[in-house]
C-alpha positions in Angstrom: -55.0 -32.8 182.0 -51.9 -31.1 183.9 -50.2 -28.4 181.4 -46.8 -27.5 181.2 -46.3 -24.1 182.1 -44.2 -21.9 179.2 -40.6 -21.7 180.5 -39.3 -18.5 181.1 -35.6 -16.6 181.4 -34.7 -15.0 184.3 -35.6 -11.4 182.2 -38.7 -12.6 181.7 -39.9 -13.5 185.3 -38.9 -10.3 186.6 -41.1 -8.3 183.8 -43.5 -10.6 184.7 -43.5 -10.1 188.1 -43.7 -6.8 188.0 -46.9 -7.0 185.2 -48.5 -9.1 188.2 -47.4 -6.6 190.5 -49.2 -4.2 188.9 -52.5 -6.1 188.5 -52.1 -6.5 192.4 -54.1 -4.1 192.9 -58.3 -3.9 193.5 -58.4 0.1 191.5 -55.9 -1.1 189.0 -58.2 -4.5 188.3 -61.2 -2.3 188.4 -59.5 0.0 185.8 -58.9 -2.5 183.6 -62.1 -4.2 184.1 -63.7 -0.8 183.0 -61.6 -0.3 180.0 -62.1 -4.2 179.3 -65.9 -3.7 179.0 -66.6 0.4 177.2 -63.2 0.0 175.4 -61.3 3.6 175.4 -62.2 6.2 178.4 -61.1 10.2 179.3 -59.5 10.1 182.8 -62.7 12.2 184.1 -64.9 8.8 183.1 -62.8 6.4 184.7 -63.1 8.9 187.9 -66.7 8.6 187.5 -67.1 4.9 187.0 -64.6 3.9 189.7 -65.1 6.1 192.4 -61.5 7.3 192.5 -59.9 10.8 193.1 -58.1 12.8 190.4 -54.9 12.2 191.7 -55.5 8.5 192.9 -56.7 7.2 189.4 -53.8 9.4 187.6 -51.1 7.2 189.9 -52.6 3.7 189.1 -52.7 4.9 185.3 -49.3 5.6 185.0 -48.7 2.4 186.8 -50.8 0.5 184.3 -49.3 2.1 181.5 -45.5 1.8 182.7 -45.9 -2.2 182.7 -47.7 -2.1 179.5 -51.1 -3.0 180.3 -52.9 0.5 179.2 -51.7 2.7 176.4 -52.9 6.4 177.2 -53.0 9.3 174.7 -53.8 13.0 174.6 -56.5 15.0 172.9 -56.5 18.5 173.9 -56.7 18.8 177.6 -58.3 15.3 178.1 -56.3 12.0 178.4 -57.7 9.0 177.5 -56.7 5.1 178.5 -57.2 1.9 176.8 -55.9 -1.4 177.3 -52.8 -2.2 175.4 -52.9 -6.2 174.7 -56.6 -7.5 175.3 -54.6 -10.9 175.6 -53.9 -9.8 179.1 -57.8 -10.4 179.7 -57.7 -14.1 179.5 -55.8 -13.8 182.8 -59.0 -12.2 184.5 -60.9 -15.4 182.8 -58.3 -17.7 184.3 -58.5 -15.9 188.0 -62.3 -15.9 188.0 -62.3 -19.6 187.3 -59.1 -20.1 190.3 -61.6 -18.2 192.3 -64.3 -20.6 192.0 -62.6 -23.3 192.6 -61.1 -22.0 195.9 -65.0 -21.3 197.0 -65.7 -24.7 196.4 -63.2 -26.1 198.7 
């Protein structure tokens, strides 16, 4: 069953282009992934679970959390991320599944 895509203004497309933008990205998607699966983290435990530099990680962050896809907050000296919407998850469900189907071809 074929379904109709939503419509979107011309507004729209470019924010959304730019959210999609922003997932275009293998540190960003494995931020979010991160933050998707232990819910909240300080910067220093995204460092340590990705891999990433200091300054690296602070970049794609900021990134994230211009397009709306994280919402970050201070305690102290320590920042911590989360994601904003979890909605946006469904679009990792509907990538995994794309995926698949292109490594079936």
């Amino acid at each position: 069953m074929k379904q109709k895509p939503p419509t979107l203004n011309p507004a729209q497309r470019e924010r959304a282009a730019r959210v999609l933008q922003a997932l275009a990205h293998p540190l960003r998607l494995q931020v979010l992934e991160q933050l998707a699966a232990r819910g909240e983290l300080a910067c220093h435990e995204l460092q340590t679970a990705t891999g990433a530099g200091q300054s690296g990680l602070s970049q794609q962050l900021k990134l994230l959390e211009t397009q709306g896809l994280v919402a970050c907050r201070k305690d102290g000296a320590t920042k911590y991320s989360r994601i904003r919407n979890p909605e946006i998850l469904n679009l990792f469900s509907c990538m995994q599944h794309h995926l698949e189907l292109l490594g079936k071809e």
